[in-house]
N, C-alpha and C positions, 0 to 999 in steps of 0.2 A: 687785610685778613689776619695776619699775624699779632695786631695791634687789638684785634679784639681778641683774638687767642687770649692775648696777655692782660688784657683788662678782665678776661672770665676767672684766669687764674688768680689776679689778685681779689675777688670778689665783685668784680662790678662791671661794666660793659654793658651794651646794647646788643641784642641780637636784630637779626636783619636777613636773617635764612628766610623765612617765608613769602620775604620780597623774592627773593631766587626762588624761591622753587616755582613762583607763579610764571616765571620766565626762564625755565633752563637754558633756553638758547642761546645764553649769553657766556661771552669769549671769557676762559678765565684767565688768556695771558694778554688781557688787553685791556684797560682800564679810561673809558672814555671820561671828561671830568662833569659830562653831565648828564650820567648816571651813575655816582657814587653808587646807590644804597645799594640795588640787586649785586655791583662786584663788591662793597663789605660783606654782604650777606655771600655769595659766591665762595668767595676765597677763604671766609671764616669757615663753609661747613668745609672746605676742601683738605684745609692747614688741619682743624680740628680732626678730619678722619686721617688723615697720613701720620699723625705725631700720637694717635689713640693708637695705632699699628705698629709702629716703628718710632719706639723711644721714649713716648709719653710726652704728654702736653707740658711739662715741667723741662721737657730739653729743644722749647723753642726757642731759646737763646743760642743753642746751638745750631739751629736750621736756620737765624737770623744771621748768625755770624760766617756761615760758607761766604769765601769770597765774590763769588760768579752770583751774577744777577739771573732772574729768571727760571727757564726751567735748567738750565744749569747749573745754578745754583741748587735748585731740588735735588739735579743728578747726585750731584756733588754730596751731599748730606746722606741722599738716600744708600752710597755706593755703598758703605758698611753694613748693612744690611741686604746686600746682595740683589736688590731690584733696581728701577730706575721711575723716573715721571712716568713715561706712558702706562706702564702698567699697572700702577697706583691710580691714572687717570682714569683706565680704563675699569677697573675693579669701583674707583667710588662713582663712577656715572650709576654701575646698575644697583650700588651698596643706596644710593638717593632713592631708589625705583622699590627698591624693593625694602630696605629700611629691617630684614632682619635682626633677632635678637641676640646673635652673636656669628660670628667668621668671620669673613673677607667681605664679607655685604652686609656690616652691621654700623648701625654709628652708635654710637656711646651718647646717653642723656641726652635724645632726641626722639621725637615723635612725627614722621617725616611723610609728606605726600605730596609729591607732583602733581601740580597742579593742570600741567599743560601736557595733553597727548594728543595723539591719533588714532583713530579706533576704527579699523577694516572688519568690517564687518560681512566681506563675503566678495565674489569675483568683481574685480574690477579695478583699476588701474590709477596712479596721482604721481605727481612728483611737488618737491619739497627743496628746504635750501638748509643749511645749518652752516653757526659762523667755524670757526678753528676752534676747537679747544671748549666743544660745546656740544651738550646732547640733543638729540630727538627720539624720542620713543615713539613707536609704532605699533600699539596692541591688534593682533589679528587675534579672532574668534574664529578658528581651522573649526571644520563641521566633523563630526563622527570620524566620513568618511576618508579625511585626509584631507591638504591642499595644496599647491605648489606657491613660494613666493619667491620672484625674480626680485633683484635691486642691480644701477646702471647708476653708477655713480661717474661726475666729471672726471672728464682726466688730466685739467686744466686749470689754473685757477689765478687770476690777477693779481697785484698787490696794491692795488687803488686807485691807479695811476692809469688813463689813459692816453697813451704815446702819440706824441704831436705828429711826426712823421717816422716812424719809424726805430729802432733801438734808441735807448738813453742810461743815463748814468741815474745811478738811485744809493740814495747814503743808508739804505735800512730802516727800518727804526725798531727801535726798542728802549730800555728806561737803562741809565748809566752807560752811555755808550757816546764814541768818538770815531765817527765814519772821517776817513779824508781820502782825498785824491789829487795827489799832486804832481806838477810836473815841470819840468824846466827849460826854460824860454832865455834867446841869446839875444837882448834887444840891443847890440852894438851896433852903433850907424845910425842909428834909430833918434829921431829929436821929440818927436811924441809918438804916443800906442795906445793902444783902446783893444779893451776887452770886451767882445760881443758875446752872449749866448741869453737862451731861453730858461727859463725855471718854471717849476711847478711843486709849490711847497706846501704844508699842513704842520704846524708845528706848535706845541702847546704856549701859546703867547704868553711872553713874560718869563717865560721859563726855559725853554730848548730854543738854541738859534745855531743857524747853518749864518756859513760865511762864505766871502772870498779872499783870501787873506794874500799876501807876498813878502817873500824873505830876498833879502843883498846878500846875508851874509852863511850862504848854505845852509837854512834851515836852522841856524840858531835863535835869530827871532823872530818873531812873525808880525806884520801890519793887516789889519781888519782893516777891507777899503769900502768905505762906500758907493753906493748904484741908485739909480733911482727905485729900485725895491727895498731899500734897506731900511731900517728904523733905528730910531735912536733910544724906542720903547725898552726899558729896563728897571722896573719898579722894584727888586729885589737883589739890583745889583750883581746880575748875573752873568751880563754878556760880556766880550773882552773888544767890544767894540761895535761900529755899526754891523748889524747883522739882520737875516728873515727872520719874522718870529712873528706866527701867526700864521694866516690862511694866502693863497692866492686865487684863494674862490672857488677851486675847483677850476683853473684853467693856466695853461700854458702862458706867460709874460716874458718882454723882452727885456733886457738888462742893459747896459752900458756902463762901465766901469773905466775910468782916465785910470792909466800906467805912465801916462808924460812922467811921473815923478823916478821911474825907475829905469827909464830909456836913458838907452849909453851902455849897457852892460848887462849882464846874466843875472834874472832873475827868476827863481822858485815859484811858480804860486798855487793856490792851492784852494780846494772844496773842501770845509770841512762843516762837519753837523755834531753836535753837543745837546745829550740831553740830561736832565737830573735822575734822580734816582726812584721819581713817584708814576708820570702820567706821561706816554706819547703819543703822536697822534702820527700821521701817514708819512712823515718824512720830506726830506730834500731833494731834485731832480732837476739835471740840467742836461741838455743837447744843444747841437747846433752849437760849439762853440766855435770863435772867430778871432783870430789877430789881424785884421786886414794890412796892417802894417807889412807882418811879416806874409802875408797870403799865407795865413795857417786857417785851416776853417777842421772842425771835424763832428761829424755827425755820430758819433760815438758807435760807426761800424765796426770799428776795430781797440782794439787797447792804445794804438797809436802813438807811445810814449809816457801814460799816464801808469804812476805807481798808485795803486788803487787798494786803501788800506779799510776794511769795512763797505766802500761803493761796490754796488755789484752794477757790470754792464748789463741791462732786463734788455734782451731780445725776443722772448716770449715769455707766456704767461708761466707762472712754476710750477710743477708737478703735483698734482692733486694725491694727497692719501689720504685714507679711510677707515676709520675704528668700528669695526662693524660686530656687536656681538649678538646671540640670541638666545633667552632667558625663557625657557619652557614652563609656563606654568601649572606642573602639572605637581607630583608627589611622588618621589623630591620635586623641589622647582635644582632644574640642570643650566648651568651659565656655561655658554660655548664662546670663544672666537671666533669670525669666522673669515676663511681665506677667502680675498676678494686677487688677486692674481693684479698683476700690472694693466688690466681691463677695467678695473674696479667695477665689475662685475660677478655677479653671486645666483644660483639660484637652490632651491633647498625644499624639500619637501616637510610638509606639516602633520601630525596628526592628533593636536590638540591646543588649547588655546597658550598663544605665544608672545611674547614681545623683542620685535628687533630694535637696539640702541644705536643709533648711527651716532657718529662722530668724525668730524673733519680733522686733520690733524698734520696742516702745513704749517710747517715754521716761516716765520717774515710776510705776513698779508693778515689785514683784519676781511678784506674779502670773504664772505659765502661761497661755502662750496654748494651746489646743487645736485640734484640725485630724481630718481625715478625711480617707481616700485607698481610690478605686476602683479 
């Protein structure tokens, strides 16, 4: 997105907005690699309204160079200016909607119409899904006489990942980032060891790879070991060894890793996940680990020893939040917030034609949040 900013600045670039707007639903902190066009189109009207508000499109070089990836990175940028993402996020969902010719809901050198709504047209009931970081518009036509509109949004939401048996360990994902989980193991006495556990990974091939690595010498160096999952796949010379990279299909796989080589003494070893700085996809995830050597088994109930730097233990699904605002169109048109309560439940009386913007807005899941509206 930024990279078209900078191509419009110098005079030339491709637009690619009207691919998005035919599809708002899509994630703008998630960039799948096989839908390019709608997140350049996405991100470019995004970058384009926050740097027209805050700084001018001429100090993209400074919103490129905050160190922090992501919407941290934004924070990070935005903080001089005394706001943050979400409320940037939430002002340009309905500045797309509504496309006025100047304030807080105007784009600059844009001619702008969403293509994709919902139109309630009078009593009666639906529910609906939207991804993270992604709008739905909802035009109701309130009659004369007024109307009332409920919404019952989840209060729940997954990270992509459905658990084999129960809790598991998960590296996150996100783009420029180094999940690990390490822990250490006394294998003295020991003539050979084997490392058992389960994985379920998604990782942009060729590019991001998770490992299982081991250090002798207290974590100052590390050996990449290979599994029968591992690959040797590396066309860009990126990984520091055998490692996952790629899919495991959407399912749970067993692994087996030889330690014979480090049996006799104390060794570190360690989960970690690497990604670059462009495209992630759902991350690395393992349970059910096993030293039968040592009768260590653990099913990742507990933290059990593991320094866990980026993995989060998932025991359930993560907390579902909700960007819910409602844009009256009446004269003036009036942009409300509105409080949905740790229920993520709302209801609100109407008395003329309206549009509610939902937005999901959980960090760490490309997961759909879903929703309900009376």
């Amino acid at each position: 997105g930024l990279s078209q900013v900078a191509a419009e600045l110098a005079g030339g670039g491709t637009s690619r907005v009207d691919i998005f707007l035919a599809v708002p639903d899509t994630q703008l902190t998630h960039w799948p690699p096989d839908s390019a066009s709608v997140h350049y189109g996405e991100s470019q009207l995004f970058f384009r309204y926050l740097l027209d508000r805050f700084g001018g499109r001429e100090n993209a070089a400074a919103l490129l160079a905050a160190p922090e990836d992501g919407i941290a990175g934004v924070d990070a940028y935005l903080r001089q200016f005394g706001t943050a993402f979400e409320d940037v996020f939430a002002d340009w969902l309905v500045a797309s909607y509504l496309d006025e010719d100047s304030g807080p809901y105007a784009h600059q050198d844009a001619d702008l119409t969403i293509a994709t709504v919902t139109t309630i047209g009078g009593p009666g009931e639906g529910d609906g899904s939207v991804h993270q970081f992604a709008g739905d518009y909802l035009e109701i036509d309130a009659p004369a006489g007024g109307a009332s509109f409920a919404f019952d949004g989840s209060d729940q939401v997954g990270v992509g990942i459905e658990p084999r048996d129960g809790p598991f360990w998960w590296s996150a994902a996100e783009d420029s980032m180094d999940s690990r989980l390490t822990r250490e193991f006394d294998l003295s006495g020991l003539a050979a060891a084997t490392l058992r556990f389960w994985t379920w990974f998604d990782t942009e091939r060729g590019w991001d790879y998770a490992y299982v690595a081991a250090s002798r010498d207290g974590g100052q160096t590390w050996e990449a070991l290979p599994g029968r999952q591992t690959t040797g796949f590396d066309p860009v010379a990126l990984a520091y060894g055998p490692g996952y990279s790629g899919s495991s299909d959407g399912e749970w796989v067993q692994e087996e890793i030889d330690l014979t080589p480090y049996a006799g003494g104390e060794v570190l070893l360690r989960f970690e996940y690497v990604t670059d700085d462009a495209t992630h996809e759902r991350g690395f995830a393992v349970d059910d680990i096993e030293i039968p050597e040592l009768a260590f088994a653990d099913g990742a109930d507990a933290g059990n020893g593991w320094q866990a730097e980026g993995f989060r233990r998932i025991e359930a699904p993560l907390p579902q939040r909700f960007l819910v605002q409602l844009i009256e169109r009446g004269e003036p048109i009036v942009v409300r917030r509105l409080e949905l309560g740790p229920s993520n439940r709302f209801e609100i009386a109407l008395d003329g034609p309206a549009t509610i913007v939902v937005a999901a807005v959980t960090e760490g899941t490309t997961a759909a949040a879903t929703y309900r509206w009376t």
